[in-house]
N, C-alpha and C positions, 0 to 999 in steps of 0.2 A: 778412079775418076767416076765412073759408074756408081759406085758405094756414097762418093760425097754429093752425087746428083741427088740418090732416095734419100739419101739423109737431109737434103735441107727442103724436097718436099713433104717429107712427113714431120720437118718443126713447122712449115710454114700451116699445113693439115691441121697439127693440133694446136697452133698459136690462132686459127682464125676461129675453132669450136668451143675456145676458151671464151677468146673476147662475143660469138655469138650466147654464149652461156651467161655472162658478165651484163649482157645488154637487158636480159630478162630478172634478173637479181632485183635491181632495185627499181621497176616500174610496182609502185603501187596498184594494189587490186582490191575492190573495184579502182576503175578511174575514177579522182576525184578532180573538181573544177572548183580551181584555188580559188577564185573568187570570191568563189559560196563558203570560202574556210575560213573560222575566227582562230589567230593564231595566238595565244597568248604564254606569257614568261609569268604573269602574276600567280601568286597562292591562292587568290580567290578569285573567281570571276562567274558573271551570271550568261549566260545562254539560252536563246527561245529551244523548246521543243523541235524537233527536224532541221536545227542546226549542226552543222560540221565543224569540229573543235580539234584545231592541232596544237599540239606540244613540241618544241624541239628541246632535244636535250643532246646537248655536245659528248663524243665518243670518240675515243681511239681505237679504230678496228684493228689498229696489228698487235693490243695488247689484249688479254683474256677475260676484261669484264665487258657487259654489255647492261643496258637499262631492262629490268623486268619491269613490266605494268602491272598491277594488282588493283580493280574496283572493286570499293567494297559495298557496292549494293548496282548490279546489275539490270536491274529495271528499269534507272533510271540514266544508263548511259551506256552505251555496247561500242565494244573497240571495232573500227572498220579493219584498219590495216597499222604498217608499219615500214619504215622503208628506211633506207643510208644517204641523205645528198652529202655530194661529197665534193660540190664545185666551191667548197671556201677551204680545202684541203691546199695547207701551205705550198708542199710537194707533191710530188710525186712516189716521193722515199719514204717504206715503210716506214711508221713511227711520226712521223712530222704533225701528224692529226688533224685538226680543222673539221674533222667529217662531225654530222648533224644529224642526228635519229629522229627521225620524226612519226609521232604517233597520231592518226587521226580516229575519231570520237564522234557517234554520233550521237546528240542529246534526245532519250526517246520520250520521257516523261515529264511531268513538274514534279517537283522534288527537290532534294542536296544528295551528294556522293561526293565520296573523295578517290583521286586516282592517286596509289602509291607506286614512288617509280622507286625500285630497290636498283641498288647495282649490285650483278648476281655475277662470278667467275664461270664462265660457260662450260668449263671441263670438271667440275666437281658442284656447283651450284650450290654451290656459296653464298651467302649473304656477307658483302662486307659492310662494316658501318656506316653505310651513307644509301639516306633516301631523301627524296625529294615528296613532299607531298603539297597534292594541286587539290582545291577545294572547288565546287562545281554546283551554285547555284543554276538551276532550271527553272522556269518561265514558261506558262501557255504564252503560242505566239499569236 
């Protein structure tokens, strides 16, 4: 009796350090304020200077590719952060997907850059054949 008492304090111990671990995962750093964010799905789009520019790009985390970001001219646009929502996830059940990667951009310069999004296998880093590439006219604002 004794033995099934510590045993189901130390699942209940390491199931609450999980989910406080889970809680800090996908908060975006810095904070960003959606508002101030242009989110766009198009191949090309223009943005003022000290604009904030998201991307989403649909992902299954229980399977082993994830989006790599690659800009190819750095002056004129710098990744803030990256993050998983995952509140259009059909289930609950590994594999069911819905989750949403989202990349935010801050536009620093006037200029053009293109953000290449590779899908990369995370345990060997892999390129597999599918990229997505987003075109990114800049604007003084």
């Amino acid at each position: 009796m004794k033995k099934l008492l510590v045993l189901t304090l130390l699942s209940v111990l390491i199931l609450s350090a999980l989910s406080a671990c889970d809680l800090f995962k996908n908060d975006p750093k810095p904070p960003i304020n959606e508002s101030e964010v242009q989110a766009f799905s198009d191949k090309v789009t223009e943005a003022a200077t000290g604009q904030i520019i998201r991307i989403e790009m649909s992902e299954n985390q229980s399977i082993p590719y994830r989006w790599q970001p690659e800009i190819t001219d750095d002056r004129f646009i710098k990744q803030l952060n990256d993050t998983i929502d995952t509140s259009g996830a059909t289930s609950n059940m590994p594999g069911s997907g819905g989750e949403v990667h989202l990349f935010y951009y801050e536009a620093l310069k006037a200029g053009d850059c293109t953000i290449e999004m590779n899908m990369v296998r995370i345990d060997d880093d892999e390129d597999i054949p599918h990229t997505e590439s987003y075109r990114i006219h800049i604007t003084d604002h």
